[in-house]
N, C-alpha and C positions, 0 to 999 in steps of 0.2 A: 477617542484615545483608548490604548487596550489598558484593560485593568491588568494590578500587578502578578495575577494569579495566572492570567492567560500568559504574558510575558514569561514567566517560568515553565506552563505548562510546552508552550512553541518549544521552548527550548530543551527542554528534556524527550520529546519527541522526536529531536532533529540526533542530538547529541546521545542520547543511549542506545538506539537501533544501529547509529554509525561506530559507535565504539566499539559495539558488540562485533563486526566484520575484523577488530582484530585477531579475533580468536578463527575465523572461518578458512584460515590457511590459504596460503598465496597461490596455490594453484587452484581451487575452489572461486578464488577473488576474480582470477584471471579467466574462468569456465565461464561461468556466471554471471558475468558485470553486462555482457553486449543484453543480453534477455533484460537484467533487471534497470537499465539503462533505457530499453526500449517501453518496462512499464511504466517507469517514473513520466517520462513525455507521455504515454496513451495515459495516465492517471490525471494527468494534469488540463489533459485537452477534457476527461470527462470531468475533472471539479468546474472546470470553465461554465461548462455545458449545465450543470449542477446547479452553480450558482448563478446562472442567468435564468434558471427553470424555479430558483427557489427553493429548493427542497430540503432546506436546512437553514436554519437562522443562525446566528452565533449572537451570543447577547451586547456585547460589547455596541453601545451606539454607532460608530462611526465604520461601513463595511468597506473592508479594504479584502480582495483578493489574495495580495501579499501576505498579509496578516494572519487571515482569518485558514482560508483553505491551503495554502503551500504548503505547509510547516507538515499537512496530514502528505501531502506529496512526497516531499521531499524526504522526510522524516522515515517512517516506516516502511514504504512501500519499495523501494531496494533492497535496503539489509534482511528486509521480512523474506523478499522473494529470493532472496542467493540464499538464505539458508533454509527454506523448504526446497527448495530445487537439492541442495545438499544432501538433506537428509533422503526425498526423496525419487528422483530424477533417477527413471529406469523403470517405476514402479509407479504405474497409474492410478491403482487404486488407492495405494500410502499416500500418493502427493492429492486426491483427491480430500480424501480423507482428513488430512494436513488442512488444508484450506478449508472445507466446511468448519471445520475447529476453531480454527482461529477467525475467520470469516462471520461465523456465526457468535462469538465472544463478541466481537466487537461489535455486528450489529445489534445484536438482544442483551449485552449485558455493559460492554463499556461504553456506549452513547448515551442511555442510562445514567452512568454514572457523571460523565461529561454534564450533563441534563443536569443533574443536582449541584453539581459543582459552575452553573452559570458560565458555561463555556459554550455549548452548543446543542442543537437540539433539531430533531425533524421534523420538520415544516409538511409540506406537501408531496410525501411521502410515510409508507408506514412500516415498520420494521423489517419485514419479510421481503419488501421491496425493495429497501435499503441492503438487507441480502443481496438479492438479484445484483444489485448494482457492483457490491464492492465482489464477489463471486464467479461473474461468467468471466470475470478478466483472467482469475487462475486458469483459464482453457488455452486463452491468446497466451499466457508468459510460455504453458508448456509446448505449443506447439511453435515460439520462436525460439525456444532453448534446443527443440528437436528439429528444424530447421537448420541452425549453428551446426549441432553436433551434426547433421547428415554433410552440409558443404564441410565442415571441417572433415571430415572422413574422406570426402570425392577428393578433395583437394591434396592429400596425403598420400593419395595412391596413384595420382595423376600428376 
């Protein structure tokens, strides 16, 4: 059974990265959704992959996939990806940039914090590696946002 802290914490993962898309402007929403739509499923095939490999525990006794990894799926990794793509989508090195930042916050500093707060922790993996993992994805989101944007372009003029 999830403790009451995880309960809140799922929920505020899922519900403030999605709130935030109110502000990201409806045509931004409309550019961006097919790419951040297509991280969310490749995010979710690698927590599969993750938590069959073990490389993270979550404390709560009883593991449930639903529970435990989704909420990191579903939660952040859309709204996160439409608004780097926003800010920098055009500019390789900005959205580069973008990503190790926030990429690296979470592996070196808020899994840490997760860590203290009995929520979750890594297992058979070690920080840099846990880099690696959540990091080479930002290559795949940008080159199916620039993928989009090329068919959308052929398709325009043809």
């Amino acid at each position: 059974m999830a403790t009451r802290r995880h309960k809140v914490f799922n929920l505020s993962i899922i519900l403030i990265p999605w709130l935030s898309l109110l502000f990201i402007g409806k045509r931004s929403l409309r550019r961006y959704s097919l790419a951040g739509i297509f991280i969310v499923i490749f995010e979710i095939i690698n927590h599969l992959y993750g938590h069959k490999r073990h490389w993270w525990k979550f404390y709560d006794k009883r593991k449930s996939f639903i529970r435990d990894e989704l909420p990191f799926s579903v939660g952040p990794y859309m709204p996160l990806s439409m608004w780097i793509l926003k800010y920098s989508y055009g500019n390789f090195k900005k959205y580069v940039l973008l990503n190790v930042v926030s990429d690296g916050l979470f592996a070196f500093l808020f899994i840490d914090i997760l860590k203290k707060f009995k929520i979750i922790s890594l297992n058979r993996i070690n920080h840099l590696q846990f880099f690696a993992y959540l990091h080479y994805k930002a290559y795949i989101l940008y080159g199916i946002q620039y993928l989009y944007e090329k068919i959308k372009r052929y398709t325009l003029f043809y």
